[in-house]
C-alpha positions, 0 to 999 in steps of 0.5 A: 200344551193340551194333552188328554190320556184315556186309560182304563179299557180292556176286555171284559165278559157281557153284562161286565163293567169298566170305567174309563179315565181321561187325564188332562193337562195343559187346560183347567177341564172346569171350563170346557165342555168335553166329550167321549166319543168311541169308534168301532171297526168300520163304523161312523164315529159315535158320540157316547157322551157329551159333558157341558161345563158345571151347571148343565146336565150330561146328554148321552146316545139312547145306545148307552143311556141307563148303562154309561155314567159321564162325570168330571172331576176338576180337582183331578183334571180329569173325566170319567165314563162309567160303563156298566151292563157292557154289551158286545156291541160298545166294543170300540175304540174310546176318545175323549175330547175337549170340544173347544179346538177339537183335541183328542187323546190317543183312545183306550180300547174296549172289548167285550166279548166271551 
């Protein structure tokens, strides 16, 4: 059974940092491209991050370049989003998902505000 748990969101101050965890299970993530994605409030989905398998580099949306790093870790079975210089504007809900077959965790809140 495919399961993804992000965790690791929470409110912090502009310019702060957080790092988001995304824990799989029932598939090995070395062979699948996965991707984090947030949604805010009334606002179209927005894909933040997309991490093809090994060999390939990480694409990201211009609002995040420079400021979020996407990485995996298959010793883990896990990824990662490091987000740093954090604005008000990247408050969202945050999902990761494994591209192949559309699976999604529950999603990790994010706040940034002072």
């Amino acid at each position: 059974q495919v399961q993804l748990v992000e965790s690791g969101g929470g409110l912090v101050q502009p310019g702060g940092s957080l790092r988001l965890s995304c824990a799989a299970s029932g598939f090995p993530i070395s062979g699948y491209a996965m991707k984090w994605y947030r949604q805010a409030p009334g606002k179209e989905r927005e894909l933040v991050a997309a991490i093809p398998p090994p060999g390939s580099s990480t694409n990201y949306a211009d609002s995040v370049k420079g400021r979020f790093t996407a990485s995996r870790d298959n010793s883990k079975n896990a990824v990662y989003l490091q987000m740093n210089s954090l604005k008000p504007e990247d408050t969202a809900v945050y999902y990761c998902q494994r591209v192949s077959g559309n699976y999604r965790g529950q999603g990790t809140q994010v706040t940034v505000s002072s």
